[in-house]
MIDOSE-1310 file (N, C-alpha, C; in nm, 2 decimals, decimal comma, always signed):
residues 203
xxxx	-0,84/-2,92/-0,72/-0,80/-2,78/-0,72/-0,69/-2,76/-0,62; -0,59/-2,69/-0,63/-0,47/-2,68/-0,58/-0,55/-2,57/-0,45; -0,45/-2,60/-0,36/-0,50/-2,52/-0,21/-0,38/-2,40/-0,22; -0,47/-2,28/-0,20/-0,42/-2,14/-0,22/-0,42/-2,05/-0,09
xxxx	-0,29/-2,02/-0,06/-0,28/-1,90/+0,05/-0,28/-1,79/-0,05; -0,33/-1,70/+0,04/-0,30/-1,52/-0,01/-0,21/-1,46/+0,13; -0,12/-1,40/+0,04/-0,04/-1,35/+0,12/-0,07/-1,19/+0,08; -0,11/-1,10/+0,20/-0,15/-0,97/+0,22/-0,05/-0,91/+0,29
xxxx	-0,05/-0,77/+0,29/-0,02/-0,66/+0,38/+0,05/-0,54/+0,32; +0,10/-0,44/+0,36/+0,09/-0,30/+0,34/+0,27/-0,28/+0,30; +0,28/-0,23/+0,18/+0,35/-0,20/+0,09/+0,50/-0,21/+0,18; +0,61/-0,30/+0,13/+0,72/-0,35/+0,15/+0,72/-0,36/+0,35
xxxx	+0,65/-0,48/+0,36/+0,58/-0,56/+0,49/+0,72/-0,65/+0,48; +0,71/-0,70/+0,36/+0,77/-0,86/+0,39/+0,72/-0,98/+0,33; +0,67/-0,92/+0,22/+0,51/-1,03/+0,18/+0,61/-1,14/+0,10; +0,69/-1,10/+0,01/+0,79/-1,16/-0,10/+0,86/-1,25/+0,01
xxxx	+0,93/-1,20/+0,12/+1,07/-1,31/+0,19/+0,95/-1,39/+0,31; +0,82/-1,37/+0,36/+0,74/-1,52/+0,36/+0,69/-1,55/+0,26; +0,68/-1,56/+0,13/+0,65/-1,62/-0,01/+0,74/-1,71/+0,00; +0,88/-1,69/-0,05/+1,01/-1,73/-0,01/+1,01/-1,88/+0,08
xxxx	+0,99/-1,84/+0,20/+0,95/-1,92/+0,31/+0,88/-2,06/+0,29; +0,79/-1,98/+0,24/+0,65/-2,08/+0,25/+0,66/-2,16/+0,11; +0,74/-2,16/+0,03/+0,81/-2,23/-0,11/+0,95/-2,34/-0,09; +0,95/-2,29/+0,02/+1,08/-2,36/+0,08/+1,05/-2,48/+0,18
xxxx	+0,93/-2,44/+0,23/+0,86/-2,56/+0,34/+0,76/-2,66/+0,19; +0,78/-2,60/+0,11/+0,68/-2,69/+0,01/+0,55/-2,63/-0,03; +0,56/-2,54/-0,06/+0,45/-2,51/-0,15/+0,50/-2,48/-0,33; +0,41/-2,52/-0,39/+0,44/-2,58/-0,54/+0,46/-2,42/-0,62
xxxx	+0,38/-2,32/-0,64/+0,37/-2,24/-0,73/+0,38/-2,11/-0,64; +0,42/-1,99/-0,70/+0,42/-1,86/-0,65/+0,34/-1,72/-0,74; +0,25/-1,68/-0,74/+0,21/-1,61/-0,79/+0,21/-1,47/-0,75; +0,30/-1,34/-0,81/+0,32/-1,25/-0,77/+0,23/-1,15/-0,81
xxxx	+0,10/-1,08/-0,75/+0,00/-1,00/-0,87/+0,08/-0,87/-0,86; +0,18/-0,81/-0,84/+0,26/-0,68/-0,89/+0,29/-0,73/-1,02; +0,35/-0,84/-1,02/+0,44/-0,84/-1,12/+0,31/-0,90/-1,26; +0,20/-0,91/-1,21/+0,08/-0,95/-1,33/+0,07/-0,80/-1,34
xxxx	+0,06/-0,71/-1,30/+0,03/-0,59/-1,25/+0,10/-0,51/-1,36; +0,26/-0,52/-1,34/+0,31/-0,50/-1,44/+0,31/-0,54/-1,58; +0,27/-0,69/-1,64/+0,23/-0,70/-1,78/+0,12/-0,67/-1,82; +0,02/-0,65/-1,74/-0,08/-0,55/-1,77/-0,11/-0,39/-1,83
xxxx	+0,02/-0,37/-1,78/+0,11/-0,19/-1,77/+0,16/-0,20/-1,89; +0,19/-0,31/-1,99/+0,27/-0,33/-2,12/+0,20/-0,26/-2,21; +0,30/-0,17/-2,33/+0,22/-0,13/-2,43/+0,11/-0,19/-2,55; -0,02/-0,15/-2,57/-0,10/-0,27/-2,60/-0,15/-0,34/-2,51
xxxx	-0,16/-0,34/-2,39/-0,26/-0,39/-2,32/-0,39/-0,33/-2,32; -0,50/-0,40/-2,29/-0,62/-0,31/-2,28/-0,64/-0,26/-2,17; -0,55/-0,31/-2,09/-0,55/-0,23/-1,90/-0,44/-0,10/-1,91; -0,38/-0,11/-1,97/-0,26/+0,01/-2,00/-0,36/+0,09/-2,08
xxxx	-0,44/+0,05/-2,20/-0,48/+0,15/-2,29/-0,62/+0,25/-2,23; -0,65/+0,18/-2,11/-0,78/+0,21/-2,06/-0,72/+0,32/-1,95; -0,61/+0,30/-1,86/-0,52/+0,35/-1,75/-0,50/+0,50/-1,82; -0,46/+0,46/-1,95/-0,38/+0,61/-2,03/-0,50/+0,69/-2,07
xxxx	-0,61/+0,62/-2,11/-0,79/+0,71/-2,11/-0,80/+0,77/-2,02; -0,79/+0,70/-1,89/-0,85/+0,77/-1,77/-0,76/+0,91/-1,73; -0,64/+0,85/-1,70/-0,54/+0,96/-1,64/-0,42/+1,05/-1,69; -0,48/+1,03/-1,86/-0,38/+1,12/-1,93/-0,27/+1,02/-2,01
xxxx	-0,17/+1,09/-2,10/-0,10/+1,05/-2,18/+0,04/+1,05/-2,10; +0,03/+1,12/-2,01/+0,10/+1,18/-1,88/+0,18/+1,08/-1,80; +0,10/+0,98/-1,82/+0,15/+0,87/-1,77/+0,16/+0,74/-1,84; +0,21/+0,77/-1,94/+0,28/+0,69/-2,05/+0,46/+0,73/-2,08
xxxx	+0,51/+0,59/-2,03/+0,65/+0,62/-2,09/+0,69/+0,57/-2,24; +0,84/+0,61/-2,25/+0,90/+0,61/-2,41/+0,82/+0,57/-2,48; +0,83/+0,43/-2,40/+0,80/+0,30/-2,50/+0,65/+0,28/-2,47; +0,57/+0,31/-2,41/+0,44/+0,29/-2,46/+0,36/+0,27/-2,35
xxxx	+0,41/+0,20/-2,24/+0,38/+0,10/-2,16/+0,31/+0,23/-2,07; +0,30/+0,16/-1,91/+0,23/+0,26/-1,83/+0,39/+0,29/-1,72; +0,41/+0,43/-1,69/+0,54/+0,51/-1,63/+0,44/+0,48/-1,45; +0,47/+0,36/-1,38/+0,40/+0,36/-1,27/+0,45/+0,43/-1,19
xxxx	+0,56/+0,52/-1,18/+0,62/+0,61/-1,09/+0,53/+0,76/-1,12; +0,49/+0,74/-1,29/+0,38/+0,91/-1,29/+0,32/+0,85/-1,25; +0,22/+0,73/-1,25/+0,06/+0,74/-1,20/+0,04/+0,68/-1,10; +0,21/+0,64/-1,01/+0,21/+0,68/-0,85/+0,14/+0,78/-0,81
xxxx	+0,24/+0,89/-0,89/+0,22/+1,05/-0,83/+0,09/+1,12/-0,83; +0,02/+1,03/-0,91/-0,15/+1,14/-0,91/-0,22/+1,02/-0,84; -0,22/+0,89/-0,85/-0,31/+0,81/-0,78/-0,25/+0,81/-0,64; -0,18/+0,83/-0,56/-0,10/+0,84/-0,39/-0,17/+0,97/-0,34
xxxx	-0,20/+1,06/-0,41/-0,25/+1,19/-0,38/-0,38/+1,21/-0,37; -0,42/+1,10/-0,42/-0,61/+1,14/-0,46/-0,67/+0,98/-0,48; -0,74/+1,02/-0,34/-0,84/+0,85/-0,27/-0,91/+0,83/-0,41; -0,98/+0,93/-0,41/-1,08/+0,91/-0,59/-0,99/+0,85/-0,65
xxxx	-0,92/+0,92/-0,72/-0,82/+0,84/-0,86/-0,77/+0,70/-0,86; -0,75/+0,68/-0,66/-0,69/+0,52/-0,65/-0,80/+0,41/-0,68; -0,92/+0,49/-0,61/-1,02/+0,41/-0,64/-1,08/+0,34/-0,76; -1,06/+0,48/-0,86/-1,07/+0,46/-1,00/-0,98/+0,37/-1,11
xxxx	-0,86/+0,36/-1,01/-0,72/+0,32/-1,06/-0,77/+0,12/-1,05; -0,82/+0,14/-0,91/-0,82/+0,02/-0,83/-0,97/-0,08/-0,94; -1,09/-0,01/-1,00/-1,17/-0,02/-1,08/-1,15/-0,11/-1,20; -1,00/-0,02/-1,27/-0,96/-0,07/-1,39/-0,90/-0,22/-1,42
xxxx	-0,78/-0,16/-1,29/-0,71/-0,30/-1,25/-0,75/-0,43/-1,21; -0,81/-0,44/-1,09/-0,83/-0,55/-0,99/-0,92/-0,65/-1,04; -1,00/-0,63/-1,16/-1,07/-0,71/-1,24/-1,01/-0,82/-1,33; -0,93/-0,74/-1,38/-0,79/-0,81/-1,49/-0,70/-0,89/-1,40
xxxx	-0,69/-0,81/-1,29/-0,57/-0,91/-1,20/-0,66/-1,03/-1,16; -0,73/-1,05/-1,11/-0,83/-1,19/-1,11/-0,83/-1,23/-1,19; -0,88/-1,21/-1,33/-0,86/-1,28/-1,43/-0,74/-1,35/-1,43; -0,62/-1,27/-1,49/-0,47/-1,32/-1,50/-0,47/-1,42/-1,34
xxxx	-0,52/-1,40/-1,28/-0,46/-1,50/-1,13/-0,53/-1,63/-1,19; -0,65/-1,62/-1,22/-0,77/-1,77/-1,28/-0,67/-1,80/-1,34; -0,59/-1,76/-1,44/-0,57/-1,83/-1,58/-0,41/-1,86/-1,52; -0,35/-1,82/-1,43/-0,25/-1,92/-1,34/-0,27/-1,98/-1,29
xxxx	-0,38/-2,00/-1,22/-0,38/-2,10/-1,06/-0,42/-2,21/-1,19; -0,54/-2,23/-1,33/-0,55/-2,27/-1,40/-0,40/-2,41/-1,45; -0,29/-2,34/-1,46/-0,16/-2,41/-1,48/-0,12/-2,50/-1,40; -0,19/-2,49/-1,26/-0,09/-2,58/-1,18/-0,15/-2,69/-1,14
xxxx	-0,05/-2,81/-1,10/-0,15/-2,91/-1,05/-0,21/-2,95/-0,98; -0,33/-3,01/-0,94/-0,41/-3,02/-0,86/-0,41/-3,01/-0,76; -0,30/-3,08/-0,73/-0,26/-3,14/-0,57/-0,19/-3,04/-0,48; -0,11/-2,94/-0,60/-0,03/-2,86/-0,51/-0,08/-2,78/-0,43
xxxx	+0,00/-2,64/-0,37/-0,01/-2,55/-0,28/+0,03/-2,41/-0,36; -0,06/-2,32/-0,40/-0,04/-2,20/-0,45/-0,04/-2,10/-0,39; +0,09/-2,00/-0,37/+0,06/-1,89/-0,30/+0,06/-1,76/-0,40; -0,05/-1,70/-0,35/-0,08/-1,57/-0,41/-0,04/-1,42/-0,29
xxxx	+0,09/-1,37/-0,38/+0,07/-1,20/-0,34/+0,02/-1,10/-0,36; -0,03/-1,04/-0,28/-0,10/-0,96/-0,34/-0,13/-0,86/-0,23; -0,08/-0,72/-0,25/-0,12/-0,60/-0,16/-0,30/-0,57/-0,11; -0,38/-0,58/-0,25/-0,53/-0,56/-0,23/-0,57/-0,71/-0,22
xxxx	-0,53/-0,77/-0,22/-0,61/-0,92/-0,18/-0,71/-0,86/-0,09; -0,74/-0,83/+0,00/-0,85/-0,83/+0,01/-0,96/-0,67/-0,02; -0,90/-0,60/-0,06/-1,00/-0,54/-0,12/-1,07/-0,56/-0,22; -0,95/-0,65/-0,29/-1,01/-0,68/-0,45/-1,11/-0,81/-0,43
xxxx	-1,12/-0,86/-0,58/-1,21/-1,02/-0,54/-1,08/-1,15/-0,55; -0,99/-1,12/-0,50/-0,88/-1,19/-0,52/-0,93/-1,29/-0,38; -0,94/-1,24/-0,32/-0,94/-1,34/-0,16/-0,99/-1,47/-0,15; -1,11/-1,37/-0,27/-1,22/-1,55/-0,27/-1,16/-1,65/-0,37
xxxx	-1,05/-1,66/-0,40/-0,96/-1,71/-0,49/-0,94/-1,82/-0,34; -0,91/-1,78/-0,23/-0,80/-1,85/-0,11/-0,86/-1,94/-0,04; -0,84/-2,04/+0,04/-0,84/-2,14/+0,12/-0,83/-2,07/+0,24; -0,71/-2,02/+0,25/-0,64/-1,93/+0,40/-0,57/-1,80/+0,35
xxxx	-0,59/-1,69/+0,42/-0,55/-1,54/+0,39/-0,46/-1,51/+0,50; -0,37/-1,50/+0,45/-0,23/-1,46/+0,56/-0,18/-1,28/+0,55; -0,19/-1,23/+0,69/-0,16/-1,08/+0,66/-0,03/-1,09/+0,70; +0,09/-1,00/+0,63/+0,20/-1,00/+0,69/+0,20/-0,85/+0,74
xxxx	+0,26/-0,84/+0,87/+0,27/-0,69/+0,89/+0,42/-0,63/+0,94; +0,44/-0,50/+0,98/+0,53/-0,43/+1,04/+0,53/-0,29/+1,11; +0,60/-0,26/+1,15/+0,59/-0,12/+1,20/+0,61/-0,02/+1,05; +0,59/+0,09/+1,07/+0,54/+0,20/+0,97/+0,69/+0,23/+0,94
xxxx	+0,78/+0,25/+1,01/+0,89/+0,30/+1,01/+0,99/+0,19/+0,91; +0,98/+0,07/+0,93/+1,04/+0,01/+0,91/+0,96/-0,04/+0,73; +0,85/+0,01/+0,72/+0,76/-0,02/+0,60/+0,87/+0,10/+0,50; +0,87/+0,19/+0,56/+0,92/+0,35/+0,47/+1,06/+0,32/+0,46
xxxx	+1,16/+0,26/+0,53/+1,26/+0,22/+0,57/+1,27/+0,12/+0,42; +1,24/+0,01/+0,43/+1,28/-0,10/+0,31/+1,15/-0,02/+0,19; +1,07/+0,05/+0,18/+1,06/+0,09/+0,04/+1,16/+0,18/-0,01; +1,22/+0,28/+0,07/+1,32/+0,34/+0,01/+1,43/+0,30/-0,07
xxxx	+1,46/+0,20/+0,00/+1,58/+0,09/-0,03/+1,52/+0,04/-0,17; +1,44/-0,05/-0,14/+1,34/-0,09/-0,29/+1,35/-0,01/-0,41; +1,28/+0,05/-0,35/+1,24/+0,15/-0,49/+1,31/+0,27/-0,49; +1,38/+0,30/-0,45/+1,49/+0,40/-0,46/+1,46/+0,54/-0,44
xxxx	+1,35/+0,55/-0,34/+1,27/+0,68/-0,32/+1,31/+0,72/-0,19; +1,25/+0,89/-0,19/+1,34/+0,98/-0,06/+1,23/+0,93/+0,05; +1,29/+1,01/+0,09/+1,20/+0,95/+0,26/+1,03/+1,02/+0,23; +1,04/+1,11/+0,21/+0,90/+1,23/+0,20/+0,80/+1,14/+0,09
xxxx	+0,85/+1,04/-0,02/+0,81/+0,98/-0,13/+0,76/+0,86/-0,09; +0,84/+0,78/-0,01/+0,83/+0,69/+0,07/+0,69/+0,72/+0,18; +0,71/+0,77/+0,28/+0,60/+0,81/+0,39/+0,48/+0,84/+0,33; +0,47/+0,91/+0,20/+0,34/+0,96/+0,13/+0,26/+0,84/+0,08
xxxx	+0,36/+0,70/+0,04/+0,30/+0,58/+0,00/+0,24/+0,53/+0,09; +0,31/+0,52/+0,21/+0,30/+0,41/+0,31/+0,17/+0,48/+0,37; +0,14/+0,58/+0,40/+0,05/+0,64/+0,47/-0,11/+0,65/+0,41; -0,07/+0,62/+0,24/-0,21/+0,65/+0,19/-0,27/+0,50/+0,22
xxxx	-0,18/+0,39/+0,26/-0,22/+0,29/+0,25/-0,42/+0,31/+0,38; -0,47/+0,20/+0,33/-0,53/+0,16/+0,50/-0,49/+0,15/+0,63; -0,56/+0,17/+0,77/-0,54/+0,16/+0,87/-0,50/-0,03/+0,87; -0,43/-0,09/+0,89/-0,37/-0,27/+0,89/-0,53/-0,27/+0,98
xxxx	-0,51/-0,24/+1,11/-0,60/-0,29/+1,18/-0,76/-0,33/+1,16; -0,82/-0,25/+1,04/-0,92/-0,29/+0,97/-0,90/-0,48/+0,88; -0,76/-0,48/+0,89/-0,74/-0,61/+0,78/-0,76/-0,75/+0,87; -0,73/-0,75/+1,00/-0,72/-0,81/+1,12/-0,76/-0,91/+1,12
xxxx	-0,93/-0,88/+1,14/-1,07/-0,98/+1,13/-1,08/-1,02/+1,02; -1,01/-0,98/+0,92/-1,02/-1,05/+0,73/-0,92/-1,18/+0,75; -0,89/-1,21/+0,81/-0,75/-1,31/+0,75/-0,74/-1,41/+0,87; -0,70/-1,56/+0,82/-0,63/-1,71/+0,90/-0,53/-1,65/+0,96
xxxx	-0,44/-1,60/+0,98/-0,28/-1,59/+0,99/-0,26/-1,45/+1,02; -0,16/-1,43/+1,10/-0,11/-1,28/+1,11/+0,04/-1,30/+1,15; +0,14/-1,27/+1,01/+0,29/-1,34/+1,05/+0,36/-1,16/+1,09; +0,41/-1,13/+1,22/+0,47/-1,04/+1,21/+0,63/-1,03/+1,17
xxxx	+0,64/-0,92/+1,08/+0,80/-0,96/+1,02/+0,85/-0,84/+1,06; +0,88/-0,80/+1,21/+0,95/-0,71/+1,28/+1,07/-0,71/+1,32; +1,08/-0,82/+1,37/+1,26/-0,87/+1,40/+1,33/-0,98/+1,31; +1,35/-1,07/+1,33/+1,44/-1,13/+1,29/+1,37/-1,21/+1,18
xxxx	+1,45/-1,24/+1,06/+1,44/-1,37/+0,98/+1,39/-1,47/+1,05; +1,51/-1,56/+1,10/+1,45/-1,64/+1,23/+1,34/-1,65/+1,30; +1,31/-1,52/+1,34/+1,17/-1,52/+1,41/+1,03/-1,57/+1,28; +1,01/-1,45/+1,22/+0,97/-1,46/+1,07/+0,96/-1,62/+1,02
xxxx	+1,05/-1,66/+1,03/+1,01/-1,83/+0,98/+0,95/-1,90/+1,07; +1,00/-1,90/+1,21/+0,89/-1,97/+1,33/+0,75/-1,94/+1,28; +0,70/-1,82/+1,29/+0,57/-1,81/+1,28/+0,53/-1,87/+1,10; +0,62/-1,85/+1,00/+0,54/-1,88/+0,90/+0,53/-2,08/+0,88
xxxx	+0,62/-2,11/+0,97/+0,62/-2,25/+0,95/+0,51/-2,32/+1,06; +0,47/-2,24/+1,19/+0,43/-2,29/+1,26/+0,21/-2,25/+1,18; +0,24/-2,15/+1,10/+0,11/-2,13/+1,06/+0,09/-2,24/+0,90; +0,20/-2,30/+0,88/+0,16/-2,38/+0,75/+0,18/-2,50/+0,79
xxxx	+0,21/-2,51/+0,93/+0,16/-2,66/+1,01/+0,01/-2,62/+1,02; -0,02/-2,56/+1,06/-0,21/-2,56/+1,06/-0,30/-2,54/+0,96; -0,20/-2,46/+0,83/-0,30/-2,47/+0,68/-0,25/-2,65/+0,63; -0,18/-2,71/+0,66/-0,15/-2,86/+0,63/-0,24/-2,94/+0,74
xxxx	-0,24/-2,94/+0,82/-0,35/-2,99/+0,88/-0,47/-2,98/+0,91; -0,52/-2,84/+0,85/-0,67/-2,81/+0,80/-0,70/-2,89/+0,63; -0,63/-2,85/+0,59/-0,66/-2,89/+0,40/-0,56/-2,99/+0,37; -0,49/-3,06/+0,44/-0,40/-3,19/+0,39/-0,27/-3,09/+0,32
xxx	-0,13/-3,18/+0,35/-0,01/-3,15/+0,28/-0,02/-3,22/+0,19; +0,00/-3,17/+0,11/-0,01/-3,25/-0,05/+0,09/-3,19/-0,16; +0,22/-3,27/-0,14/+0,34/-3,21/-0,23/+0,32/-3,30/-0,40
């Protein structure tokens, strides 16, 4: 079985450029669960068809699919609905993650992203759980950029998230991605010297 990090933390942390990182020092496969997240959202999915039951037609664009920017707007506003959101999804995302890690080969090193890693059952997928974090400001700062949203749109995300500090005691790793790139790799290389010498490097 291939040895799997989870990479965690709170919405545009930095989770993708140590993914990056840690692909670069040798790890084999990258698994992004947004982006499974998204073909799930595709029209004809049974996760899209079940999304558009629960919270309206409202949140269906042209083409069929699920408009994640409407069912931002009602799920960011209402803990219930995320919960309910969180219900539909995080089941199928496991699934789709099995039936990737499934592809790779044995020997390698799989990294999984993933925002709810650990609230979902995604974690127990992992070997080692890595939280990536940042200041708040700087979280609202690169989503804006991202995703092309105002500041007020931005802050409403970042803030529904959880308190990080509850994540703390969940996780191997805590890479802070506050200053520099440079810095940011020291710690991610010096924490995958100790997941390679816990579970063996195996390229």
């Amino acid at each position: 079985m291939p040895r799997i990090i989870g990479l965690t933390g709170n919405i545009a942390c930095g989770k993708s450029s140590v993914g990056q990182m840690l692909l670069e020092l040798g790890a084999e496969h990258y698994i992004d669960a947004d982006l499974i997240v998204h073909q799930l959202y595709q029209k004809g999915q049974p996760v899209a068809q079940q999304v558009a039951e629960t919270f309206g037609t409202e949140v269906l664009a042209s083409d069929g699919s699920i408009d994640r920017k409407a069912l931002g707007a009602i799920v960011f506003h209402n803990a219930n609905a995320l919960a309910e959101l969180e219900c539909i999804v995080h089941p199928a995302v496991r699934e789709a993650l099995l039936d990737e890690i499934k592809r790779v080969s044995t020997s390698g090193i799989v990294i999984i992203d993933a925002v709810k890693l650990l609230e979902g059952s995604s974690g127990a997928l992992c070997h080692s759980k890595w939280l990536v974090i940042c200041s708040q400001e700087q979280e609202i700062t690169r989503l804006m950029r991202r995703n092309q949203l105002n500041g007020d749109e931005a802050r409403m995300r970042v803030r529904v998230q959880p308190d990080i500090s509850s994540k703390l005691k969940l996780v191997d790793e805590v890479i802070t991605n506050s200053g520099s790139l440079a810095e940011t790799r020291d710690q991610v290389m010096a924490a995958f010297d100790r997941f390679c010498q816990k579970f063996g490097h195996v390229n």
